[in-house]
Residue, then its C-alpha position, 0 to 999 in steps of 0.5 A: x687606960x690599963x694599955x696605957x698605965x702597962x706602957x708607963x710602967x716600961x722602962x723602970x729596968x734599964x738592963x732589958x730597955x737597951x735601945x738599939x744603935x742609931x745615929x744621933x741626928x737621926x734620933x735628933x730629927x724626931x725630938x722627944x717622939x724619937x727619944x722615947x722610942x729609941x731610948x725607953x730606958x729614959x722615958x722610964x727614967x723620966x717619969x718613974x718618980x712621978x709616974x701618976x702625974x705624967x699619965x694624967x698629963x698624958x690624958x690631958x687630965x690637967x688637974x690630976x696631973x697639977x695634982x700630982x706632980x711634986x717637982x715644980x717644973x713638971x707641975x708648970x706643965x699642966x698648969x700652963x695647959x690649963x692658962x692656954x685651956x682658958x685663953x681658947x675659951x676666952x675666944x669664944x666667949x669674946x665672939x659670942x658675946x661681941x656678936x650677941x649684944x650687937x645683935x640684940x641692940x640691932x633688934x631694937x636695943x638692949x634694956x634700959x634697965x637691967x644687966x644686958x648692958x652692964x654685962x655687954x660693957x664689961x664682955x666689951x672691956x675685957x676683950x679690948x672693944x672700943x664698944x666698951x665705953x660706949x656701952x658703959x656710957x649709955x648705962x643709966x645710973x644705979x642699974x647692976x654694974x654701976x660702980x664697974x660701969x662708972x670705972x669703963x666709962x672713965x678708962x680704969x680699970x673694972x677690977x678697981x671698983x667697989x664690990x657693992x653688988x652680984x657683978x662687983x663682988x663676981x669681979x672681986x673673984x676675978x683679981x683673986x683669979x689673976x693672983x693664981x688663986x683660980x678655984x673659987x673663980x672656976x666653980x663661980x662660973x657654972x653659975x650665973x653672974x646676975x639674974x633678974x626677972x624680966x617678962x615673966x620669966x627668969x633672965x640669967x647672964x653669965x659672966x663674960x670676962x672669966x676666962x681672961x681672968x683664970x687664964x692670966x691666973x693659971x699662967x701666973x701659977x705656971x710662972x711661979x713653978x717656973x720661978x720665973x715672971x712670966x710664962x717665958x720662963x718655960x724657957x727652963x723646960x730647954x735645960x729639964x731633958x725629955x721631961x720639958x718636951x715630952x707631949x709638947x708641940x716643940x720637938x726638942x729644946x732648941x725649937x723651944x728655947x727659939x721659939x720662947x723668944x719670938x713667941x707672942x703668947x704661950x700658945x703660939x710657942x712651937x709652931x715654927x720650930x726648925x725640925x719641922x720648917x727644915x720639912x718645908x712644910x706650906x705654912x703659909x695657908x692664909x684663911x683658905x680652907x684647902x690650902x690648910x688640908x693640904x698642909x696636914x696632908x703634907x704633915x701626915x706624909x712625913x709622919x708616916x716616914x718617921x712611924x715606919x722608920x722609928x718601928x724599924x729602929x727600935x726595939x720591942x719596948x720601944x715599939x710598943x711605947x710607940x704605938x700604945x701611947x700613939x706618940x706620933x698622934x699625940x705630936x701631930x695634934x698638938x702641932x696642929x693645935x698651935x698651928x690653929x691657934x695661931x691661924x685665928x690669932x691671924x684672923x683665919x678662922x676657915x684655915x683653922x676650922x680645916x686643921x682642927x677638923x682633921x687633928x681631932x681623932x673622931x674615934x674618940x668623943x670625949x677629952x682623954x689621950x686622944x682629944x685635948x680639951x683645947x681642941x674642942x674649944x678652939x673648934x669652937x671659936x673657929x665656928x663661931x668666927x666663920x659664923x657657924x653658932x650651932x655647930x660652936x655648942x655642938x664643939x663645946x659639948x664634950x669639953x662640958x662633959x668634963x670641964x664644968x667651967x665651960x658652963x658661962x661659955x656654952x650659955x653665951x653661945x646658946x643666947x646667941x643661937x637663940x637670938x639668930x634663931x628667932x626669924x629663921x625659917x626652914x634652913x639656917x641663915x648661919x654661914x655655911 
């Protein structure tokens, strides 16, 4: 850290930062990794009025730096982060929740009574299951989640119904959550949503929809930076210079402007930009595993041409920023973080599990500079999708470390691996 608050202070003084001549479209060709590290005078420029806010973003600290940035536009940035944050977590405990209650009924049926199907209705609901009706359907009358159940099984909306009890007025956060107001929503979520004592002992269910709802609130409030009605309005970091590109996965503007309009959800934005297409990269992997490995082994050969010929062009300022702050690094995870996500919104979780496998930098085991949070929780949604549940807690440890609210999640997937645990002999019947 003290390494990195040294380089951050580079660039205040114009007059010893002068980058040396370079041909535009090659500086071009780089976007921001290429800006920083033949103009350190701007990135100076750039993060001087706000200096605690971009290092935290940086470390991908996202509270700090929502914190700490005052200019609107900038603070849109982490809070966007934190929108994608969630919808990853959503992946996860969609599947795990998806897998535990059909499980579960599979072993001889949930409950009669009690919280399991009132909690397998609404983790149904809010991940779009057409098993959510049929859950809310076969509830019996008066039982936790009557009022919610009663909305499932008529087509409303959950969010609409009476707060008349532990999973009603856990709901009731949830519609605060969506207007942006998220802080009560995440500290709720370390705890569970209902508890009943079942058996001698005390059962406890975590709330399944949470994660939806803080990611559409944390959007909202990157929308409202933006002013703009949704997350499209990212759009303005086109015309904001190096600060609406600097640590992002789209190179420079153009690749951000074209891929806002074609882009189906925020975390999908960058993963086609044109610098990176004109390198002819295989994009096309499928769900197959080595195709995917090869196409970070092709990513990493062009990287180190750019590396080797930006430490040739720059300066001494220039080439310290650029490998103290690791830019090259930092552009290459966060690409291959977008391309996973999209791999698993194409239903590819082994390509994605590959690519994630080989973004992360295993020297460092905990959320900073080096390992975004979202990396670990797409890992997880990519082993639970390929059907590996323990090796899916084992990637949400180090996100739990420093992000409380992952608490309900890694509950979920533990009952999970619990259940699948139960006539499991010698080896793991989990797919290998």
């Amino acid at each position: 850290m003290t390494l990195l608050l040294l380089c951050l202070a580079c660039g205040d003084d114009a007059s010893t930062s002068q980058p040396l001549p370079t041909p535009p479209a090659a500086q071009g060709s780089y976007g921001w990794v290429g800006e920083v590290a033949l103009s350190p005078s701007e990135f100076g420029a750039t993060i001087a009025a706000e200096r605690r806010g971009w290092t935290a973003l940086h470390a991908h600290d996202y509270r700090t730096a929502t914190a700490s940035f005052t200019e609107p536009t900038h603070r849109a940035r982490p809070e966007l982060s934190m929108a994608l944050l969630h919808h990853d977590l959503a992946l996860v405990g969609d599947e795990a929740a998806s897998r535990l209650f059909d499980e579960w009924a599979e072993r001889g049926g949930l409950p009669e009574h009690g919280a399991a199907r009132a909690v397998a209705a609404l983790a149904a609901w809010c991940s779009g299951s057409d098993q959510a009706a049929q859950w809310a359907a076969e509830a019996p009358e008066g039982i936790v989640g009557a009022s919610a159940l009663a909305a499932i099984a008529e087509g409303t909306s959950p969010l609409e119904a009476p707060t008349d009890d532990a999973i009603g007025q856990r709901l009731a956060l949830h519609v605060a959550a969506r207007r942006g107001e998220v802080e009560t929503l995440e500290a709720a979520q370390g705890l569970p949503m209902v508890t009943e004592e079942a058996h001698g002992f005390t059962r406890a269910f975590y709330d399944p929809c949470a994660h939806h709802a803080l990611a559409a609130g944390w959007e909202a409030r990157a929308a409202r930076s933006l002013d703009a009605s949704s997350w499209r309005g990212m759009r303005a970091w086109g015309d904001g210079g190096l600060s609406g590109r600097l640590f992002s996965p789209w190179l420079d503007a153009s690749d951000l402007l074209a891929e806002v309009e074609r882009a189906e959800h925020a975390g999908l934005v960058g993963v086609q930009g044109e610098r990176l297409d004109a390198l002819g990269l295989p994009l096309a992997t499928g769900d197959d595993p080595q195709l995917a490995r090869e196409l970070v082994r092709s990513l990493d050969g062009h990287l180190d041409t750019w590396r080797a010929d930006l430490l040739q062009r720059s300066n001494a300022e220039g080439g310290a920023l650029l490998n103290s702050l690791g830019l090259v690094e930092r552009f290459r995870q966060e690409w291959l973080v977008v391309f996973a996500r999209h791999a698993l919104h194409q239903g590819h979780p082994r390509a994605a599990l590959a690519v994630l496998q080989q973004a992360r930098d295993v020297g460092e085991p905990e959320v900073g500079p080096a390992n975004s949070p979202s990396l670990f929780a797409l890992t997880a949604a990519a082993e639970i999708r390929s059907g590996h549940t323990r090796q899916a807690l084992d990637a949400l440890e180090p996100l739990s470390r420093s992000f409380t609210a992952v608490r309900g999640v890694q509950e979920l997937v533990g009952d999970l691996a619990v259940l699948q645990g139960l006539d499991r002999q010698g080896d793991s019947k989990e797919s290998q």
